[in-house]
C-alpha positions in Angstrom: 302.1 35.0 -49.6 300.1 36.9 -46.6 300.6 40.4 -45.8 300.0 41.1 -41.8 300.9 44.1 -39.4 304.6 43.3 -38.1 305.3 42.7 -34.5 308.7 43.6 -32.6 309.8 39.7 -33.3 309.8 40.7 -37.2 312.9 43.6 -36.3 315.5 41.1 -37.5 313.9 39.6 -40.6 312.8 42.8 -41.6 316.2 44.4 -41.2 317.6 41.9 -43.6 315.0 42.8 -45.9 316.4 46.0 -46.0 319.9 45.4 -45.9 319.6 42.5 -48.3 317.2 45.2 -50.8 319.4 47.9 -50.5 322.6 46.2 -51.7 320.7 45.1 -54.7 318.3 47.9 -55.6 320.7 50.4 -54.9 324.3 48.9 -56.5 325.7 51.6 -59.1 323.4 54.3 -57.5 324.5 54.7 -53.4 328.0 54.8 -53.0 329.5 51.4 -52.7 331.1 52.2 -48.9 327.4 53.2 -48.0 326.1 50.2 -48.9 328.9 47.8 -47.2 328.8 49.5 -44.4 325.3 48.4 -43.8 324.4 46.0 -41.0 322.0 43.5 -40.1 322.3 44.4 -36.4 322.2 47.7 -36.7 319.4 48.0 -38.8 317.3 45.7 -36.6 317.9 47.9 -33.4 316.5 50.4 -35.2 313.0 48.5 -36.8 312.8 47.4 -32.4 312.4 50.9 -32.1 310.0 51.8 -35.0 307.4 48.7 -35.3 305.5 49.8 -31.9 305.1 53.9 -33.1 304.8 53.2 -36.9 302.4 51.3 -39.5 305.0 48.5 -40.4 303.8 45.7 -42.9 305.5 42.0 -43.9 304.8 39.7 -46.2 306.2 36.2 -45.7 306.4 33.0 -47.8 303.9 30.4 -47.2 307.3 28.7 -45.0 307.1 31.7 -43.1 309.9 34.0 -44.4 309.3 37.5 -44.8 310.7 38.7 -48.2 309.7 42.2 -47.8 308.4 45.5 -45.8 306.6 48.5 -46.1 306.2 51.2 -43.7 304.3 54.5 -43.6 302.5 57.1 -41.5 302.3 60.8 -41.4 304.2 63.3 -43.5 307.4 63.5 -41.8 309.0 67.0 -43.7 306.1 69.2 -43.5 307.2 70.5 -46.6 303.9 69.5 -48.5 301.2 70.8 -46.6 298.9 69.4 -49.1 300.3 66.1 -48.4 299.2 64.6 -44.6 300.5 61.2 -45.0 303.5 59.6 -46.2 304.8 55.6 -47.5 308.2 56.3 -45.9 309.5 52.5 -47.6 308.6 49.4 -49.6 311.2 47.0 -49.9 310.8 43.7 -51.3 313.8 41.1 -51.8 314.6 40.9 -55.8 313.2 37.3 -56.5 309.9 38.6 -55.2 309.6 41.7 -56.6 307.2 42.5 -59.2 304.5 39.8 -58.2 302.2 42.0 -56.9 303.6 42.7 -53.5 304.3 45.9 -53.8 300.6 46.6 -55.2 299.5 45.0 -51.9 301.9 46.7 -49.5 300.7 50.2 -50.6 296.7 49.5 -50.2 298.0 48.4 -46.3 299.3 51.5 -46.3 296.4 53.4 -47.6 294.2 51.3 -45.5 295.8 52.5 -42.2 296.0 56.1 -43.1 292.5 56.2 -43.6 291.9 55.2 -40.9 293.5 58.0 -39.2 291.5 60.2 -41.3 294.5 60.9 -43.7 293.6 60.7 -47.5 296.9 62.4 -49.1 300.3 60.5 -49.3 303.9 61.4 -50.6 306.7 58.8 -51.3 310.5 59.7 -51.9 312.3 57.5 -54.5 315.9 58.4 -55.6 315.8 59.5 -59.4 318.1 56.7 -60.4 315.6 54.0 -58.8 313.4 52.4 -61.6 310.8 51.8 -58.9 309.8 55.7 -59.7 307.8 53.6 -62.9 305.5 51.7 -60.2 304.5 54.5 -58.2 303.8 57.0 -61.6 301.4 53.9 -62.7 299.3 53.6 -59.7 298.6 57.3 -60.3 301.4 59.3 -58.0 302.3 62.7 -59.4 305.8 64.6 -59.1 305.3 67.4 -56.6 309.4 68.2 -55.9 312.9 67.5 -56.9 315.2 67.6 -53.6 318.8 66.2 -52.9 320.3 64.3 -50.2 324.0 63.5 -49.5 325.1 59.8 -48.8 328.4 59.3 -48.3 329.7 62.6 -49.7 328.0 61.8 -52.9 324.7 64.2 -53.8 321.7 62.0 -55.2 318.4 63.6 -56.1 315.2 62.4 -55.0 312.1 63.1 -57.0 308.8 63.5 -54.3 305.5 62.0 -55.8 302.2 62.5 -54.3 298.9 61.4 -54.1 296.5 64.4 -53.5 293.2 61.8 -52.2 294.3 58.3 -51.9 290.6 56.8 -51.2 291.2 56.6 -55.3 294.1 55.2 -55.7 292.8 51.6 -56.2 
């Protein structure tokens, strides 16, 4: 597996990442329309957009075929002042998952926002998503409890943060 800074060429692998993720991460949590509704094509417009103005991360099989993402930057809400930077998305295709990836993905993350001179991160993770477990044991703490609509259908989202991230690992 090797982890490397994505390039505008990785929009469509990366988008079926995402898509691909979703509909298993997410089946019995989103709404099922949500979820068919999503696209490859559509999604990979939008990672064209965001690889050149965000920190985006792959990691690809030793063939060459990225199995996952992760993305981040600064704090997008500005509701946690506290809180400077922000992992806005790890998503990993479920034969990969819980080999480490994830671990790796986050200290990319960490890496870059220190180097911007940020050393506090929040992540949003739907209450419903198990994932919540991996981010609680690499020391993230619950800092809010918000709720977004998809589909018509009200989810809650539980915010963790990380008040210095230079200790995280």
């Amino acid at each position: 597996m090797n982890v490397r800074k994505a390039n505008p060429n990785d929009a469509k692998s990366i988008a079926k990442v995402q898509v691909d993720s979703w509909k298993t991460t997410y089946k019995n949590i989103v709404p099922d329309e949500f979820l068919d509704r999503m696209s490859y094509v559509s999604r990979e417009q939008k990672w064209k957009d965001k690889i050149p103005k965000q920190a985006v991360f792959v990691v690809e099989t030793d063939e060459g075929e990225v199995v996952g993402f992760a993305n981040g930057g600064k704090e997008r809400t500005g509701n946690y002042p506290a809180y400077q930077g922000e992992l806005y998305a790890i998503y990993i295709l479920a034969d990969y998952q819980r080999n480490g990836i994830g671990k790796l993905f986050i200290k990319q993350i960490i890496e870059e926002l220190k180097r911007k001179d940020i050393y506090s991160m929040t992540v949003a993770v739907l209450k419903d998503n198990s994932s919540r477990k991996f981010y609680q044991s690499l020391g993230a703490k619950k800092i809010d409890t918000t709720e977004l609509e998809i589909s018509g259908e009200k989810l809650k989202e539980i915010i963790y943060g990380w008040e210095d991230i230079r200790t995280t690992f």
